[in-house]
C-alpha positions in Angstrom: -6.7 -19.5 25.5 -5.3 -22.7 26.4 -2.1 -23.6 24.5 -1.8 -27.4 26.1 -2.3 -28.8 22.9 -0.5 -26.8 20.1 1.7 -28.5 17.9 5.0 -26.7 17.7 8.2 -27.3 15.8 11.6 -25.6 17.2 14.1 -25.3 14.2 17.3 -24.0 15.6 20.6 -26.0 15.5 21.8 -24.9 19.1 21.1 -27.1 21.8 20.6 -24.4 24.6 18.9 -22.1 22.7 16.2 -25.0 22.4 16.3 -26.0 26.1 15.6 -22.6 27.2 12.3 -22.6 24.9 11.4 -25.6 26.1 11.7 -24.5 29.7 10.0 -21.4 28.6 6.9 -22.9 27.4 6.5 -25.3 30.1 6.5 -22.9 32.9 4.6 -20.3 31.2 2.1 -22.0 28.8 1.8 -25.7 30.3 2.6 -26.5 26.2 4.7 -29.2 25.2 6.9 -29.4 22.2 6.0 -31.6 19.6 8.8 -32.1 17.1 12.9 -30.5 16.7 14.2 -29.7 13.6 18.4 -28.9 13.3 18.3 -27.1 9.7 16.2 -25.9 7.3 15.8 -28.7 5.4 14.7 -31.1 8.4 11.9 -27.7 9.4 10.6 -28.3 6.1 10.6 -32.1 5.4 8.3 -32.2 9.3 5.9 -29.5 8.2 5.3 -31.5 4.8 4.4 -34.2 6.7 2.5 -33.0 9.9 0.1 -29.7 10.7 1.8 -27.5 12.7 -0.1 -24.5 15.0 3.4 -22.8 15.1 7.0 -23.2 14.0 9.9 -21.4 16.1 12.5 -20.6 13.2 15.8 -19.5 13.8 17.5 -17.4 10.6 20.7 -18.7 10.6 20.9 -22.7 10.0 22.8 -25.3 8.1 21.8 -26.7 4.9 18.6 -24.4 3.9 18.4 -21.1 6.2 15.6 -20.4 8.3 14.1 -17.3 5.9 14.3 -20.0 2.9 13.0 -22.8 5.0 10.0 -20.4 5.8 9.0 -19.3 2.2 8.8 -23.2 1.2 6.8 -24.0 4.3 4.3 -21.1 4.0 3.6 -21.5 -0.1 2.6 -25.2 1.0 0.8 -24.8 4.3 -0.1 -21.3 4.8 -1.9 -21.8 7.6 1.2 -22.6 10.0 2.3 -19.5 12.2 5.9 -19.1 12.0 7.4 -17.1 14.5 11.4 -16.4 13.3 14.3 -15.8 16.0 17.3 -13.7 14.7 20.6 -12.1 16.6 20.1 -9.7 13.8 17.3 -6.4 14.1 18.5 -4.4 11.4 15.8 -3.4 8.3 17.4 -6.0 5.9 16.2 -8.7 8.2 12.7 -8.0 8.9 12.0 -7.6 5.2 13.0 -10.8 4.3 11.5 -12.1 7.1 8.2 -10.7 5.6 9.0 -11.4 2.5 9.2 -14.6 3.5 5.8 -15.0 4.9 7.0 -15.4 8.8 4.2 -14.4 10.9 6.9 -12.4 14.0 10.6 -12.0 13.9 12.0 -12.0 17.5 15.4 -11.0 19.2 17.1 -14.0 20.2 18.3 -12.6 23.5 14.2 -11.2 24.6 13.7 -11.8 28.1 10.9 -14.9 28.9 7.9 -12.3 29.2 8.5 -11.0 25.4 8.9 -14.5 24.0 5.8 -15.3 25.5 4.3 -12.0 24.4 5.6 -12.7 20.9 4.0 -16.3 21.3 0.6 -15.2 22.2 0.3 -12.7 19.3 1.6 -15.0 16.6 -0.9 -17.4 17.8 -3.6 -14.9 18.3 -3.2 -13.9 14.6 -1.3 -11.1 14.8 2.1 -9.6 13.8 4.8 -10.1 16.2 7.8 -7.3 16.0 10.9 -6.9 18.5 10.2 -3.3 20.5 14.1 -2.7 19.0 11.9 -2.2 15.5 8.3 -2.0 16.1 8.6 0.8 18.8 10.2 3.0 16.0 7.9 1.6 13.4 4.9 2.6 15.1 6.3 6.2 15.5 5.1 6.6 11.8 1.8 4.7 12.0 0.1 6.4 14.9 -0.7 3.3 16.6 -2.5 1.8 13.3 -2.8 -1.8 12.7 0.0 -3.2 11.1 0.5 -5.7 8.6 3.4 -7.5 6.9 3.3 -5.3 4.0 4.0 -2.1 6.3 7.2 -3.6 7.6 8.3 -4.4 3.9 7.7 -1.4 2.4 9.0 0.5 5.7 11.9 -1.2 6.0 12.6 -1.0 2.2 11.8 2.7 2.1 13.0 4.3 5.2 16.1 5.3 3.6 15.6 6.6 0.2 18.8 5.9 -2.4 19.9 9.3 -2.3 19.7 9.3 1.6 21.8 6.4 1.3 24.3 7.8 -0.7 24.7 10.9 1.5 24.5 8.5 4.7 27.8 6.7 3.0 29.4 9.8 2.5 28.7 11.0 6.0 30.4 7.7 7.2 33.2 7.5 5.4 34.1 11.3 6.9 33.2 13.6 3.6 32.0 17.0 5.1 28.6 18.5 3.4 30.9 20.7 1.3 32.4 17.7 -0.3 29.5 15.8 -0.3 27.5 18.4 -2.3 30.0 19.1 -4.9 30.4 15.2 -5.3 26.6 15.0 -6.1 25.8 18.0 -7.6 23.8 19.5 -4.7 23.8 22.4 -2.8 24.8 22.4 0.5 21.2 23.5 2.1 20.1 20.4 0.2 22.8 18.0 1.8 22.0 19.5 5.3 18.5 19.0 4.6 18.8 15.1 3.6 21.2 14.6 7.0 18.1 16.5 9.1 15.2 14.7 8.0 17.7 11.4 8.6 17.8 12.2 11.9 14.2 13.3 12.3 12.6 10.3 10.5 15.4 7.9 12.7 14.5 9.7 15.7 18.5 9.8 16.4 20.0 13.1 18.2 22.9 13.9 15.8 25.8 12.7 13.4 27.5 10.0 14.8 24.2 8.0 15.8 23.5 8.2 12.3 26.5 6.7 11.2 26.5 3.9 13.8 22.7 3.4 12.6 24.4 2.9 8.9 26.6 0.7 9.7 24.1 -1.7 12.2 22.1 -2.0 9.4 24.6 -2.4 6.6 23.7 0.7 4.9 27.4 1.3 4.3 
């Protein structure tokens, strides 16, 4: 596929972070960037008034954020890919970024070869994940075809609330004693929820799980 012609929009309000794309995509792709945008507002004023093959959208931007900027752009021209860059991985973040419409969320700090891998798939019509998510992800879809919809409703649902409330317990140092009598369980049932935690997080024991909680704000 040749990518000489795309259109592409960068929205990101850092100067280097936009340089090293556009070095990226010159050496890698031979493409050209068509248009810069420093907020949300700007991303969203240039797609209203020019057909975009892809927008690079970073989350965190003055004025109108990137996952905002992305919802308005996609209910008016669906057909642009958008491709959003975060610092953030956690759950919260990539169902927004779904939510949102965006076609890929990657890690800011990815190495050239997975930007360009992210690129290609966005491009190519796909779903684009990190590996820091979509490698767990696809633990529990048997390498299945996945869609935006299966990274909302996992990301919504791979806690349940009354994991959550154990998992805040845990954290805040309340032993499975305590936290039984607190929520009216038994303690087999406790140990139970902190097992399949770990199992379904693929994480080897307690304090992994907390530091998972607290990465992605579950505490």
């Amino acid at each position: 596929m040749s990518y000489q012609k795309l259109k592409l929009l960068i929205a990101d309000d850092h100067q280097l972070f936009i340089g090293g794309l556009k070095l990226i995509l010159q050496e890698h792709l031979g493409t050209e960037i068509s248009e810069f945008a420093l907020n949300g507002k700007e991303a969203i004023d240039k797609c209203m008034k020019q057909d975009f093959d892809i927008v690079l959208m970073d989350i965190n931007m003055p004025v109108i954020d990137g996952i905002e900027a992305t919802r308005e752009i996609k209910s008016h021209r669906p057909n642009i890919k958008i491709l959003m860059v975060s610092m953030m991985s956690d759950f919260d973040t990539v169902n927004r970024v779904f939510k949102a419409g965006a076609d890929g969320l990657l890690i800011k700090n990815a190495n050239a070869s997975e930007f360009i891998r992210a690129f290609q798939t966005v491009q190519g019509n796909g779903i684009y994940l990190s590996p820091q998510l979509s490698d767990f992800f696809a633990k529990d879809k048997a390498g299945k075809p996945v869609t935006k919809g299966d990274y909302i409703q996992f990301s919504e649902q791979v806690v349940t609330p009354r994991e959550k409330s154990i998992l805040k317990m845990i954290a805040e140092g309340f032993t499975n004693q305590e936290i039984a009598e607190t929520l009216f369980l038994s303690v087999k049932t406790v140990n139970t929820h902190r097992n399949n935690m770990l199992a379904k997080l693929n994480l080897p024991n307690t304090a992994a799980l907390v530091k998972f909680a607290i990465d992605n704000k579950l505490v």
